[in-house]
ZADREN-575798 format. One record per atom (N, C-alpha, C): x, y, z. Coordinates in steps of 0.02 Angstrom, whole numbers, plus 50000, padded with zeros to 5 digits. Layout:
REM residues N
XYZ
...
END
This chain:
REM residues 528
484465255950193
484375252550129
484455257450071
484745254750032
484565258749957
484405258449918
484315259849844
484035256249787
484195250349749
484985250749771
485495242249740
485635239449789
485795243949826
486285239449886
485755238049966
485825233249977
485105230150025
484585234450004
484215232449942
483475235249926
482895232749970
482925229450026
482185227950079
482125221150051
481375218650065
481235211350060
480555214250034
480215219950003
479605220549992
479345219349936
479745214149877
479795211949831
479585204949846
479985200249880
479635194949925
479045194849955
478945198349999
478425200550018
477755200749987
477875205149940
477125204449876
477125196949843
477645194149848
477415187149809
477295183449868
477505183249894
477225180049983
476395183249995
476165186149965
475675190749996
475095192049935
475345187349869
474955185049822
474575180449831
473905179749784
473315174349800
473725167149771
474215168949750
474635159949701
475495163649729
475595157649785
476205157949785
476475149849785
476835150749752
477325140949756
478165141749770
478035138249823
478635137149880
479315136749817
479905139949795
480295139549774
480845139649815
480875138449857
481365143049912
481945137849915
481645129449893
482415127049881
482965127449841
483035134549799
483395136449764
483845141049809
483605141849866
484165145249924
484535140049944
484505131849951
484775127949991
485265128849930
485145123149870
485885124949801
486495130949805
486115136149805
486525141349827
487055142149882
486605140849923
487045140149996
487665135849988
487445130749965
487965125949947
488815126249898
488425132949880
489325135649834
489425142749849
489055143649910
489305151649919
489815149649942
490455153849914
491095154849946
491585151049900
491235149149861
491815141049857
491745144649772
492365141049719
492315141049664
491725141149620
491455138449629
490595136749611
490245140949636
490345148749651
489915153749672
489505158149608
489755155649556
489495160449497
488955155949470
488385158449462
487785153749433
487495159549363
487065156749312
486985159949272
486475155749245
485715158149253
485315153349257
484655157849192
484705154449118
484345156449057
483655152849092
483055155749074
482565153649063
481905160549010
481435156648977
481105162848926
480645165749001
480545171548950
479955177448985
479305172449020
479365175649092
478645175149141
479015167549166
479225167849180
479645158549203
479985159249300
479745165449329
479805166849382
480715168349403
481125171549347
481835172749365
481795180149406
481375183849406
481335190349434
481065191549539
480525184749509
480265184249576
480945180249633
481445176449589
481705171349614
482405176049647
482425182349608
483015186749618
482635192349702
482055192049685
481945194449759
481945191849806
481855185249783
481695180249856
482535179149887
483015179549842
483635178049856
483935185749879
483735190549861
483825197649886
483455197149955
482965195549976
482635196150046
483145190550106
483395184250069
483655178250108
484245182450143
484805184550094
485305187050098
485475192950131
484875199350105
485315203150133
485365205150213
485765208250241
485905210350327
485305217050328
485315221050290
484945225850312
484255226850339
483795222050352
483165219350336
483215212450383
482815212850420
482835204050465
482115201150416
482245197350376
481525192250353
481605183850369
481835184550440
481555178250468
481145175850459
480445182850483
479955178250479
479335176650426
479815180550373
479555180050294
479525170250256
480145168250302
480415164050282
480075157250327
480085158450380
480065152850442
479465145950422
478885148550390
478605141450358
478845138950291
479385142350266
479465138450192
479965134250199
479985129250135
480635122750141
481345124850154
481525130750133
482155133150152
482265134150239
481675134450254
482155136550338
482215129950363
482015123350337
481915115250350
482795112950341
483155116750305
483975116050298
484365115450328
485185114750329
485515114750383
485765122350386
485785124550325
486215128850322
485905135150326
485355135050332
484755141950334
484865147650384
484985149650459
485125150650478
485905154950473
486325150050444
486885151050424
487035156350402
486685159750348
486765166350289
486125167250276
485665167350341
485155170450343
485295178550369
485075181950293
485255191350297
485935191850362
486425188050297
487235189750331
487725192650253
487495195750239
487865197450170
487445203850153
487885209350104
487675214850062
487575212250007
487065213849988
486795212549909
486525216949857
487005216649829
486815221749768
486435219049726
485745220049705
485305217649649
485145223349591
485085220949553
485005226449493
484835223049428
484375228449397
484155225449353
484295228749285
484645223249257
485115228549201
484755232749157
484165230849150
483855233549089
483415240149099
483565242449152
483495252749189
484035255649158
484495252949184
485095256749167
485145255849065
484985251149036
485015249148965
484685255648924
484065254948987
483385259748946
483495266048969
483935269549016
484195275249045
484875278048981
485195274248963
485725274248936
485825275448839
486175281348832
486115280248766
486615276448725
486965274448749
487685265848736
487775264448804
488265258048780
488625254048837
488835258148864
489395263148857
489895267248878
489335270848942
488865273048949
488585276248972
487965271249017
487805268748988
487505260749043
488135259849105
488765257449096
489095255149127
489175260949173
489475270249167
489405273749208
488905275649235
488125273449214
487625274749262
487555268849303
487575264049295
487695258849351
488245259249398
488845260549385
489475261849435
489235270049464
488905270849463
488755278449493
488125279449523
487785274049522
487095271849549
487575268549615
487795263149600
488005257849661
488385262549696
488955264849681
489405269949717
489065274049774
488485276849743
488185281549783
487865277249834
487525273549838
487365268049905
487905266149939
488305263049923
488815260849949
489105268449987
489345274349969
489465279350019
488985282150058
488325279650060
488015283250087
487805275050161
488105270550142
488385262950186
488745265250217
489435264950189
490085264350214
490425270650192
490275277150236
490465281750202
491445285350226
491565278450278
492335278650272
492795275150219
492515271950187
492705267550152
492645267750071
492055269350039
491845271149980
491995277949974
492475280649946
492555285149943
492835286949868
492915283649846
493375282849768
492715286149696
492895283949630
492315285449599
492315275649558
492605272549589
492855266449538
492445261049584
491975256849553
491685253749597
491895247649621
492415245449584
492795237449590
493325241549661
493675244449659
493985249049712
493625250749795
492855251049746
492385254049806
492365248749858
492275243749813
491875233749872
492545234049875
493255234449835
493765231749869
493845233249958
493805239249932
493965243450016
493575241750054
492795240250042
492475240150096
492735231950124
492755228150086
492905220250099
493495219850132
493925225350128
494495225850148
494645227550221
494225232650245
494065235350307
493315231450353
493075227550316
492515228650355
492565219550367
492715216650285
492775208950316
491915206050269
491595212050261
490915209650233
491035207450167
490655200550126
490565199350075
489965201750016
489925201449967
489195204649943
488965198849909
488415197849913
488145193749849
487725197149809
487875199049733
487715200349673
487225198349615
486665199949628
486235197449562
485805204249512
486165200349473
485965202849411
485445201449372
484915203549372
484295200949339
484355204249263
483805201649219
483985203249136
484605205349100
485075201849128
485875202649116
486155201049033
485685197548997
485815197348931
485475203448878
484955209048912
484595212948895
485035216048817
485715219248831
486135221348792
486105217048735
486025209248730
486185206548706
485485207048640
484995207848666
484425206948636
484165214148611
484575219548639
484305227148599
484825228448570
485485227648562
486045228748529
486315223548501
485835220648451
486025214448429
486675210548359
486645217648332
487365218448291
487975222448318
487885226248367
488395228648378
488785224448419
489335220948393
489905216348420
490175219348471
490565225048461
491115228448511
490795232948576
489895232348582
489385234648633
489365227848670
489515223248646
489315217048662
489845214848716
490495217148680
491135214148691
491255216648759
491075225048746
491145230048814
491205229248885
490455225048880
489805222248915
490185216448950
490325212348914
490465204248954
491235206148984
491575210348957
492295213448994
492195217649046
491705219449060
491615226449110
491415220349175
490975214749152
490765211449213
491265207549225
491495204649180
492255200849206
492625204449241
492705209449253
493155215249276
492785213949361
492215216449345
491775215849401
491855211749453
491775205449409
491675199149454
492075193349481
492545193949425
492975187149414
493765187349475
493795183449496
494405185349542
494325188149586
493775191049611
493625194649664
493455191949739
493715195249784
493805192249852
493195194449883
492625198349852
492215203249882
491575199649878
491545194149831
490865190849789
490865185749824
490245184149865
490095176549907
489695174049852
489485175549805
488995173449766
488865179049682
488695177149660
488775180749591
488105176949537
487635180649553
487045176749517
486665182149464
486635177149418
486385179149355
485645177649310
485245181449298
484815178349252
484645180949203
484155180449146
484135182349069
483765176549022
483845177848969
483265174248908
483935170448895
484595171748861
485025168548823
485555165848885
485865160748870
486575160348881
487245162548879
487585163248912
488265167248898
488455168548832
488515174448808
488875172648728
489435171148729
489595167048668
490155166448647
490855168748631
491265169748638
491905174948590
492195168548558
492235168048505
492815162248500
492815157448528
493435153448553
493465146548598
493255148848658
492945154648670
492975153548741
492325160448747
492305159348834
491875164948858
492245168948896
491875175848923
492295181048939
492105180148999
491415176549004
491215174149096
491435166749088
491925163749067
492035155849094
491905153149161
491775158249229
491775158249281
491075154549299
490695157849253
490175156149274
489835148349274
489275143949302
488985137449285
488455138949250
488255137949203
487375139849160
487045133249179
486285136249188
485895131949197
485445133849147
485255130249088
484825133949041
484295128749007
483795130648956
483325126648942
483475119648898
484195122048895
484485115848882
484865109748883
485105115348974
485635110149005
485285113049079
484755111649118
484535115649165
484775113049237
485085107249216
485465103549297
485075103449346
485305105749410
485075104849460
484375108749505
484395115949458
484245118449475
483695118849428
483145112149384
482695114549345
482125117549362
481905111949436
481345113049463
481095120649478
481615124349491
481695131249521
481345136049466
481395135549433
481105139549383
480465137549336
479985139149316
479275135549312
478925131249363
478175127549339
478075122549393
478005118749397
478195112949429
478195107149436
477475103949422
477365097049374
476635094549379
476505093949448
476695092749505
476445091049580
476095096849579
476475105749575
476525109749606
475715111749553
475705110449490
475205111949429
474365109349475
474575098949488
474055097249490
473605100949573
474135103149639
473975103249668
473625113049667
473535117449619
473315120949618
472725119449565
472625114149546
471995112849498
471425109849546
471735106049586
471275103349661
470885111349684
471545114749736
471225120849747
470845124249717
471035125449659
470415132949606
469955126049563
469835121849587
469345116449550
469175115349469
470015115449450
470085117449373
470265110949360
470215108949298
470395101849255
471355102749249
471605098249308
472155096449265
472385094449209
472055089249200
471995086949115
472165093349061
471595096849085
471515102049014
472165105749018
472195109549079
472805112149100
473335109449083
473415104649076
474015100349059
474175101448988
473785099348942
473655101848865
473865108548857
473895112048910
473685119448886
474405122448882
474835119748936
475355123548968
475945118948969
476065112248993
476285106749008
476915108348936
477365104148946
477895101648895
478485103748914
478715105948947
479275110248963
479775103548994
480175100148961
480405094048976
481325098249003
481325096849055
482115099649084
482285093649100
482965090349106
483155085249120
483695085649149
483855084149224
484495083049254
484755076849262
485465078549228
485575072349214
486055068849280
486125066249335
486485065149403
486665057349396
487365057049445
487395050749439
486995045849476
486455045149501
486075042849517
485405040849466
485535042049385
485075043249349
484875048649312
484515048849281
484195057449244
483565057249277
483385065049297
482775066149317
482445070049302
481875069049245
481555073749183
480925075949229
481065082249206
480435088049274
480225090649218
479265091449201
478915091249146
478735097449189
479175103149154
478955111949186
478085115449155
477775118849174
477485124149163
477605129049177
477305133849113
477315143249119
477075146349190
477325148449230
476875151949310
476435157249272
476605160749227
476145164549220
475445162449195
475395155849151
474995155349113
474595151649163
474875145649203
474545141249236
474215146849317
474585153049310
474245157649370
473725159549329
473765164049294
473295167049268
472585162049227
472675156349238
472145153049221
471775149849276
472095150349320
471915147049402
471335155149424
471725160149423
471415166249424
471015168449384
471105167049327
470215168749287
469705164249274
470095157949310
469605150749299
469285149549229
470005150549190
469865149849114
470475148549081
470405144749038
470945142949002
471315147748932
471725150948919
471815153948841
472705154348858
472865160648799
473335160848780
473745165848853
473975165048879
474435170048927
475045171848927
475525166548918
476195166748933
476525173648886
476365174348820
476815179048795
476405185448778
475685187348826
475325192548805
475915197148787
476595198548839
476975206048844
477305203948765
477305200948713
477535200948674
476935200048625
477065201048537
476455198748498
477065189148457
476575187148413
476925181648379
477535185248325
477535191548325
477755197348268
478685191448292
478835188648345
479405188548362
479675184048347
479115175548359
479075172148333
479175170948237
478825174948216
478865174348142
479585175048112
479815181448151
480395183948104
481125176448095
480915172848156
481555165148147
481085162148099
480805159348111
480215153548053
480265155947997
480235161247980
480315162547919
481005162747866
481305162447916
482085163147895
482095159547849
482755158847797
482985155647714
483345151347752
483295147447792
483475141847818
483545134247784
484065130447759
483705124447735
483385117847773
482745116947778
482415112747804
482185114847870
481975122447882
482005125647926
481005124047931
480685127947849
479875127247875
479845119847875
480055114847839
479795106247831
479965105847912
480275108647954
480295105148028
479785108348058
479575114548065
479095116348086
478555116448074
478355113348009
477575109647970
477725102548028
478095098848029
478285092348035
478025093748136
478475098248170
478235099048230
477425101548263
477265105648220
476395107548215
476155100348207
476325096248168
475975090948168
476235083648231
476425089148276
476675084248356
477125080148317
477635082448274
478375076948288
478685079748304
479575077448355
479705079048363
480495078948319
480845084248328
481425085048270
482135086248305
482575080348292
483155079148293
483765085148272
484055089448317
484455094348299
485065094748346
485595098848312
486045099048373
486235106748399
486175106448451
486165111648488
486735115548499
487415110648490
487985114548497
488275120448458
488065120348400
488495127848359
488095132348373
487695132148415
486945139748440
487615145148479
487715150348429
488235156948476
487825160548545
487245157948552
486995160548605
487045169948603
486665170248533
486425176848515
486075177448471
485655182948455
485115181848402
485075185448361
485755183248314
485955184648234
486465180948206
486615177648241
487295172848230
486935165148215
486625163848136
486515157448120
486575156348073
486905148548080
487405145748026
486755139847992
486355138348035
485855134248016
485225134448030
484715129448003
484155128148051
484235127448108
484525123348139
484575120548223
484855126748249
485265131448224
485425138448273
484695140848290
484505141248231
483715144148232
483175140748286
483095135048304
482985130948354
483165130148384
483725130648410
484095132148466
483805137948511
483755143448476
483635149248484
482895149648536
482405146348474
481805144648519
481365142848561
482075136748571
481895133048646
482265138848715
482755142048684
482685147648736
482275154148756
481865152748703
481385160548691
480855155848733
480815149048730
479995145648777
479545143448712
479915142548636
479305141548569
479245133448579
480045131048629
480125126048566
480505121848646
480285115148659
480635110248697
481205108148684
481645106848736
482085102748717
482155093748744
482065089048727
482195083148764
483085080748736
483405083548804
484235079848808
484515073748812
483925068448801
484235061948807
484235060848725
483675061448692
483455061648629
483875066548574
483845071248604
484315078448549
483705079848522
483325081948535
482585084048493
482135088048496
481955091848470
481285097448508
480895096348477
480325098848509
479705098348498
479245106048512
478415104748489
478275112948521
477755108548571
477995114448647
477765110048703
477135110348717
476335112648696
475765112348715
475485117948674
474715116348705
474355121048641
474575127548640
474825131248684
474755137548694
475165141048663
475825135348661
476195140548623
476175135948538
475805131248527
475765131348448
475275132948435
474665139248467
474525142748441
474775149148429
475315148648472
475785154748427
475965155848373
476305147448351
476375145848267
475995146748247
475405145748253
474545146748187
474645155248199
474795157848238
474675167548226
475115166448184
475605167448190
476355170948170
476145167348086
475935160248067
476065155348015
475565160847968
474905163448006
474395166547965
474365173947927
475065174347956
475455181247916
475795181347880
476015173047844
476675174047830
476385172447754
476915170047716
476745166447633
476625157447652
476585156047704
476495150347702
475565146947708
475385149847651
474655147647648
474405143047662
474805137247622
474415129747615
474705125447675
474805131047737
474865124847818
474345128947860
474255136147851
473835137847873
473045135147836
473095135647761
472345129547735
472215122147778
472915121347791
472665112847816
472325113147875
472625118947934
472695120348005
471945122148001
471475128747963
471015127447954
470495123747927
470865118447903
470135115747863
470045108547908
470695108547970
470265101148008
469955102048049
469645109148056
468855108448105
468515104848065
468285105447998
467935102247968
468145094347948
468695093047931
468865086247951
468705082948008
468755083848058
468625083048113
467785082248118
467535084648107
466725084448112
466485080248041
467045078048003
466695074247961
466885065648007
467515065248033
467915060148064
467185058548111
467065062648145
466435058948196
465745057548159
465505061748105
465285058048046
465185053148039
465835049948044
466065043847994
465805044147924
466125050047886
465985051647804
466755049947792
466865041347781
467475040747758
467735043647688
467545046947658
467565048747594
467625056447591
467165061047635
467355067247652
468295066047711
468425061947742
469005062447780
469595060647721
469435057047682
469915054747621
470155060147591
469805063347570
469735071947497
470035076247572
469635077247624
470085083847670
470815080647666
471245074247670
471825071447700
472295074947621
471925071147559
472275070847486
472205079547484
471985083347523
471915091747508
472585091947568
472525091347596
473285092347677
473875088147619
473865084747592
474445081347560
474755085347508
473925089747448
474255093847408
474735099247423
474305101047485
474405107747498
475485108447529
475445104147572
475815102847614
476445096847567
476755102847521
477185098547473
477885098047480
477905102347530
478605101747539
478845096347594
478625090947627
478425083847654
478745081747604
479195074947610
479455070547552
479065063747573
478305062547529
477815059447524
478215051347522
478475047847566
478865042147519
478705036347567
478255035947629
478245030347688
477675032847727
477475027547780
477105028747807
477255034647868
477785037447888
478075041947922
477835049647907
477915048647828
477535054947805
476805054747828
476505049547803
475815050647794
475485050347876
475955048447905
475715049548003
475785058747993
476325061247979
476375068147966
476035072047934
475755068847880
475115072747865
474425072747896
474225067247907
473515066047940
473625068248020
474165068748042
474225074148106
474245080248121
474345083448053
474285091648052
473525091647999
473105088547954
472755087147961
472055088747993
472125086548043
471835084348119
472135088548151
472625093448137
472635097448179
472245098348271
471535102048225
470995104748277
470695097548320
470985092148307
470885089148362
471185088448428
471715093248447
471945094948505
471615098848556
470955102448523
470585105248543
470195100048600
469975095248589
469675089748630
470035086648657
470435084148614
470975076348637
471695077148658
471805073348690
472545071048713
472785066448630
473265066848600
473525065348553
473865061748549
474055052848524
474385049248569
474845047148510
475315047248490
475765041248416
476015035748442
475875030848417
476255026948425
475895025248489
475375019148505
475145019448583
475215012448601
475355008348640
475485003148675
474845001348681
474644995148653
473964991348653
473774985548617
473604981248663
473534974448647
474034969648608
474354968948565
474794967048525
475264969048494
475444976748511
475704981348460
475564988048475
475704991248441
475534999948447
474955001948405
474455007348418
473935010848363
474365015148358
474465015648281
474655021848254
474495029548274
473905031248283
473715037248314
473035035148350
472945036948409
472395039248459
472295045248473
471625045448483
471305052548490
470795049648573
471215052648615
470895052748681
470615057848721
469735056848728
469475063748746
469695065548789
469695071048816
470005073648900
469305074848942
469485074849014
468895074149030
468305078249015
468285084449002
468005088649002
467555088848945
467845083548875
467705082248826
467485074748798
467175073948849
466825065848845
466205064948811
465875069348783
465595070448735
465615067548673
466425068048653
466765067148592
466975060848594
466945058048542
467105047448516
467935050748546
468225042048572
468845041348553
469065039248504
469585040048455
469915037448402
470265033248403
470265026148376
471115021948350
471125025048286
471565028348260
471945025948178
472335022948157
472195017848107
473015013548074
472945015148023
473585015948008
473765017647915
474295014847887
474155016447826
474365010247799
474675011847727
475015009847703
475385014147662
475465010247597
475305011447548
475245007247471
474745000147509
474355001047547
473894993747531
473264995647550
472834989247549
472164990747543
471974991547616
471524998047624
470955000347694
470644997547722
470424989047708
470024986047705
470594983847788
471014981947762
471624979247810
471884980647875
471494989247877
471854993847934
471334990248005
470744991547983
470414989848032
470144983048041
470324979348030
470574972148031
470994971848086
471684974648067
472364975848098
472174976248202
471784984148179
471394986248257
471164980148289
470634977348257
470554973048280
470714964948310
471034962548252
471724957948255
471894956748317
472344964948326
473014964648376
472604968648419
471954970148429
471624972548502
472054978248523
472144983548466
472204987948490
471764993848527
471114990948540
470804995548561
470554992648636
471194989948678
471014987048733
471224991948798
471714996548748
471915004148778
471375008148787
470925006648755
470175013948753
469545010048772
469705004948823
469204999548827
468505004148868
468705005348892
468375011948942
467575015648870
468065016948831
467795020848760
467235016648712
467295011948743
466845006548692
466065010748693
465585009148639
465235012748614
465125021148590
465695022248608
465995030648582
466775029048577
466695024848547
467605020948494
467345020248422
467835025348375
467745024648316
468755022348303
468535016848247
468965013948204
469235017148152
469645019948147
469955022448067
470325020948023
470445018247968
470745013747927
470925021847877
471415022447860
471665027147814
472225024147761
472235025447720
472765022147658
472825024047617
473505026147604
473845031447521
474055024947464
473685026547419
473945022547367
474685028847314
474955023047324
475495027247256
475215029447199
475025022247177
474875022447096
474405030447102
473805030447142
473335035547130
473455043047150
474075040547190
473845045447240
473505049347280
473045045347297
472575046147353
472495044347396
472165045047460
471965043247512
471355037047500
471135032047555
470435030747555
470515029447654
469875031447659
469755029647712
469045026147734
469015022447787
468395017947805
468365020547890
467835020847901
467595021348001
467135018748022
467175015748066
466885011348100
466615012448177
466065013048189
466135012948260
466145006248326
466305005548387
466435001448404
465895000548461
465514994948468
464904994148529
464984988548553
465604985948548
465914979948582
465504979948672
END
């Protein structure tokens, strides 16, 4: 074995040999399925801690000959295949992780000869009739040539260049030509796998890897499940470590991938592995997924001179979700022509969802919009961070029922929060939802909810853990009288959804008058 070329299975191994392991292994069957064939090049984006590193060992242990891990393998879903057996450790595999050689290297020019001089040297110290050259496309030729063996190739943090050399074009250019060189046309590659934060970049009309298929957070195909975890995979480690799915769900949950097949679309609601491990393991809930980073990274897009760039991200803090298009994103991070590049961007960094039937993102759970409240509390944007803090205290006036203290906190979120175009009831759902912010802290957050006659405008549903706390209906109501809202609730029985909630069911009637511009609100509790 060597350091690139058949590196062992002891990478597998430790995640096999971890207190949280989840069966991924049907991402070997997909594979299997286009080794050899045109469809051998995969190139699979997902953000930091999303299991692409663990997924590159497990496919380094399947593959390579040097190493028998039969019986690494023998209880997981992959050996249940037809094809398992098949190109079970029957191939050389070169794995490597670009970003040694990046951080070894003082340019491209010199990345690219410490990697061809890394592999070279394994490979002669393999096949030392054969590797004999100093050229490494030359090197696999010969050996493929004489020996008949194929390699399969993965490249882990393969966009790394892309993200530390982020203006230099012609470092960039180097880079995606040196692997085309590498890879493309080659008789030597049973497989050619890729992973990273971004997507292929761009050149012009075209890419310099066209070869490749992307599977990314925005087009994740077939292969979504494979990367994060599945709610099955979520709820059935909340059973084991005797943790609240619910809460968990709030915490981590949103990660909406959608494959779209002709048999239908099939939307797989992902979680962070790191966050949902590390909370299983400290039997506590907080912030995990981006400890290896600060919000410092987050800020620098949000802040951008974008037009209508902060009104979407006031608008998303307050759980809406925002209509963008994803196609002019150059799939690099300095190349933006708009807001939506800028969002684009995010849903590949893990800030920001994408739902593909809709065209829309959203921010997917608490954890990472408390990223937005860090990053927001540094910036010049005062009066969203005033609102964000001041609905603890809203909130504790709402269970109150001090309709008059919830009125003055709402008409203070309205001043503050001016860049909102105040003109319908759409807005004013958008305000009294960021608002209320800090009611995510307790509740499941519902718009728009199916009940009795119609929809409640907003519900506030405790989670279990938080049954303590009233459930909420709110209706609002826009240029008319408050008197009306909760009438309305009642009327159309919208509270036949929270029937469960009766005697810890409060009513909320909220209403912006034009002329005054103010709020009024009325609450009610319910002992039906």
């Amino acid at each position: 074995m060597g350091s690139y070329l058949n590196p062992g299975n002891k990478g597998f191994r430790e995640s096999l040999n971890s207190a949280i392991y989840v069966d991924k292994t049907g991402l070997i069957e997909k594979l299997n399925a286009v080794l050899n064939t045109r469809q051998k090049f995969i190139c699979v984006s997902r953000p930091r801690r999303f299991g692409k590193s663990m997924a590159a060992d497990m496919l380094s242990a399947y593959y390579e000959c040097a190493e028998s891990s039969a019986e690494l393998f023998k209880n997981l879903a992959v050996s249940r295949t037809e094809l398992f057996t098949k190109h079970l450790n029957q191939y050389d595999v070169i794995k490597i992780n670009m970003q040694e050689f990046l951080i070894a290297a003082a340019g491209v020019d010199e990345m690219i000869r410490l990697l061809e001089a890394r592999i070279i040297g394994d490979l002669r110290r393999t096949y030392p009739d054969y590797a004999d050259g100093s050229h490494l496309i030359f090197a696999m030729q010969d050996i493929y040539a004489y020996t008949g063996r194929s390699f399969v190739i993965l490249i882990d943090e393969w966009d790394c260049l892309f993200r530390e050399y982020q203006q230099d074009k012609e470092a960039q250019k180097k880079y995606l030509d040196f692997l085309r060189a590498w890879l493309k046309d080659k008789d030597y590659v049973a497989l050619a796998y890729m992973t990273g934060i971004l997507p292929i970049k761009k050149y012009g009309s075209h890419s310099a890897l066209n070869m490749f298929t992307e599977y990314s957070m925005t087009e994740p195909g077939e292969l979504a499940e494979y990367f994060g975890f599945t709610e099955e995979e979520v709820e059935a480690l909340c059973t084991e470590y005797e943790m609240s799915f619910e809460e968990t769900r709030a915490w981590y949950d949103g990660y909406r991938l959608v494959n779209h097949t002709k048999k239908g679309d099939v939307c797989h609601f992902m979680y962070s592995p790191k966050s949902v491990v590390e909370a299983m393991l400290r039997h506590k809930f907080g912030v995990y997924w981006n400890q290896t980073e600060t919000y410092e990274a987050l800020r620098v897009y949000i802040q951008m001179d974008m037009d209508g760039l902060k009104n979407a991200v006031v608008r998303m803090l307050a759980r809406e979700e925002i209509r963008i298009n994803t196609g002019t994103f150059e799939n690099d991070m300095t190349t933006f022509a708009s807001k939506d590049d800028v969002l684009t961007l995010l849903v590949h960094l893990g800030y920001l969802t994408y739902n593909s039937r809709q065209e829309t993102v959203a921010i997917p759970n608490k954890e990472v919009s408390q990223e937005y409240v860090n990053a927001i509390s540094t910036m010049n944007w005062q009066e969203v961070i005033h609102s964000v803090e001041a609905s603890r205290k809203l909130l504790e006036s709402l269970w109150e029922m001090d309709g008059q203290a919830v009125a003055e906190g709402i008409d203070r979120a309205h001043g503050e929060i001016s860049i909102l175009q105040y003109h319908d009831e759409n807005a004013l759902s958008c305000t009294v939802n960021l608002a209320f912010y800090f009611a995510r802290e307790y509740y499941t957050v519902i718009r728009e909810l199916p009940s009795g006659k119609g929809f409640a405008d907003i519900c506030f549903i405790p989670r279990k853990i938080h049954l303590d706390k009233p459930a909420v209906v709110i209706e609002l109501k826009w240029d008319q009288n408050v008197s009306g809202a909760i009438a309305q609730i009642k009327d159309r029985n919208y509270v036949e959804a929270l029937k469960d909630y009766k005697g810890n069911l409060l009513l909320a009637g909220i209403s912006y008058d034009k002329k005054s511009k103010l709020h009024t609100c009325e609450i009610e509790r319910v002992y039906l």
